[in-house]
C-alpha positions in Angstrom: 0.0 0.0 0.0 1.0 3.5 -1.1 1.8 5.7 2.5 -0.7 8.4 3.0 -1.4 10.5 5.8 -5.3 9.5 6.9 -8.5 9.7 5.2 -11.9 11.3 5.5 -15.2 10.1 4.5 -18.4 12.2 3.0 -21.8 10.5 4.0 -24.4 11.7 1.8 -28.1 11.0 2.5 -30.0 12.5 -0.1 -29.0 16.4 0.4 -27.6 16.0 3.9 -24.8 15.0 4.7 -22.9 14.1 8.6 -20.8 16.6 9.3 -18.5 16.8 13.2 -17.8 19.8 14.8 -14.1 20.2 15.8 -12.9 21.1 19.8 -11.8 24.3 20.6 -8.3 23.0 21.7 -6.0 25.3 20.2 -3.1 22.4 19.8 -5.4 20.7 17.1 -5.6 21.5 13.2 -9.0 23.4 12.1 -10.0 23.9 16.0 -14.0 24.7 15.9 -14.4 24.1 12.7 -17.0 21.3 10.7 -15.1 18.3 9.6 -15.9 14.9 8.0 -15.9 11.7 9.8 -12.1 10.5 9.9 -8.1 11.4 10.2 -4.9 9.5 10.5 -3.6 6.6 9.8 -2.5 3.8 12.4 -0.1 1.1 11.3 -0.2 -0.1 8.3 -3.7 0.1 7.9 -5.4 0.6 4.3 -7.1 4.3 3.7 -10.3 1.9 3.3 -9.2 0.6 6.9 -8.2 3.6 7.9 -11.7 5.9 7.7 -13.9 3.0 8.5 -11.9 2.9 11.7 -12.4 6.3 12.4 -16.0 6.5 11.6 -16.9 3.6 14.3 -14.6 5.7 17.0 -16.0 9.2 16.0 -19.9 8.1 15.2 -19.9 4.5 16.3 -21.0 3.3 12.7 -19.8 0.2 11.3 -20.0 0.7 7.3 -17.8 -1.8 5.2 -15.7 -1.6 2.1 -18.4 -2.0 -0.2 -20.2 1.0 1.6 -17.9 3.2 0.1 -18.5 4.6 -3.2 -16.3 7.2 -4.6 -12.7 7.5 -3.7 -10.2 10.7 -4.7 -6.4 10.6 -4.0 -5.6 14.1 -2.8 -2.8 16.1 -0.8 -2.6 18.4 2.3 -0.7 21.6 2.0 2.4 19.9 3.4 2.0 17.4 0.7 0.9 14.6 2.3 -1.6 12.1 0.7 -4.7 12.0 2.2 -7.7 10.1 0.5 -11.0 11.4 0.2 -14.1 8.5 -0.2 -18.4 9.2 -0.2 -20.8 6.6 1.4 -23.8 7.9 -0.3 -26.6 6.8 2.5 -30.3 7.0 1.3 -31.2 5.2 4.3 -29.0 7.0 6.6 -30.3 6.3 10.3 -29.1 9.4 12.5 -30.4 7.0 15.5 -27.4 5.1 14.8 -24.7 7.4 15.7 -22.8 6.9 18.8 -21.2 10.2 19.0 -17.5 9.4 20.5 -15.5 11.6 23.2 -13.9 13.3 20.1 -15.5 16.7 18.9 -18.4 19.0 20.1 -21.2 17.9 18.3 -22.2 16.2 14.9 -24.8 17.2 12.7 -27.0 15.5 9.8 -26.7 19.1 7.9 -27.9 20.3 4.6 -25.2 20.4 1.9 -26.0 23.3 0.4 -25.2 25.0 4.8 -22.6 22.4 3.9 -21.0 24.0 0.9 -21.8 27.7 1.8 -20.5 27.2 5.5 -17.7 29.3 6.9 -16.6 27.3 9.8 -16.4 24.4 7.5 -13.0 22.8 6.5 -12.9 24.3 2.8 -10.9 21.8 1.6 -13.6 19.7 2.5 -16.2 21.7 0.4 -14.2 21.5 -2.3 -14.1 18.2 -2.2 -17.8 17.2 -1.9 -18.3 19.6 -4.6 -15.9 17.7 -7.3 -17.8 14.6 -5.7 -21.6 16.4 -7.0 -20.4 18.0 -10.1 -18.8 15.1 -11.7 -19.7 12.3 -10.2 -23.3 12.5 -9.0 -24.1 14.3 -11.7 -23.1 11.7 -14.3 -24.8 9.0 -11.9 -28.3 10.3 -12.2 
């Protein structure tokens, strides 16, 4: 497996998607801000491995690999490969969630708050949108 950096994970449920707010800590990247579901690697583990780990600790939901739909290589600033997958969820069940000890809140939001947001990571926008302009788009 290629190294990368951690990965991130965009559920989509129609025109929502799950979004977690950031702490406050001032030690942490994006403090405050809305995130996805995800974030660094451990081990040698796959990116697949990687954000489906992450989801269970930060939502407690257990998707597999075949619950992942879309996947786009990108790069941080630093130049360090992230990847960047979408779960598209019609079904989503919020009463699933297990919200875990990392984060403020998370929130089943509109994408279009989602896109427009300020306090949203924009490099996350960005990437949802690629995600609905190319992809979606062509799907339906």
């Amino acid at each position: 497996m290629t190294d990368f950096h951690g990965a991130k994970l965009a559920i989509l449920s129609d025109e929502r998607i799950v979004t977690i707010l950031r702490d406050t800590s001032p030690h942490i990247a994006w403090p405050g801000r809305w995130d996805l579901p995800g974030g660094g690697r451990e081990g040698r583990e796959t990116p697949e491995d990687c954000v489906l780990r992450e989801l269970d600790e930060e939502l407690g939901l257990k998707l597999s690999v075949t619950d992942l739909h879309w996947r786009m290589e990108s790069f941080t600033p630093q130049g360090q490969r992230i990847w960047f997958f979408v779960s598209e969820m019609p079904d989503f069940d919020p009463e699933a969630v297990r919200f875990g000890d990392e984060g403020q809140e998370w929130r089943l939001a509109r994408l279009s708050w989602f896109l427009s947001e300020p306090l949203v990571i924009p490099r996350h926008q960005e990437r949802v949108s690629i995600y609905l302009e190319k992809i979606r788009k062509t799907l339906s």
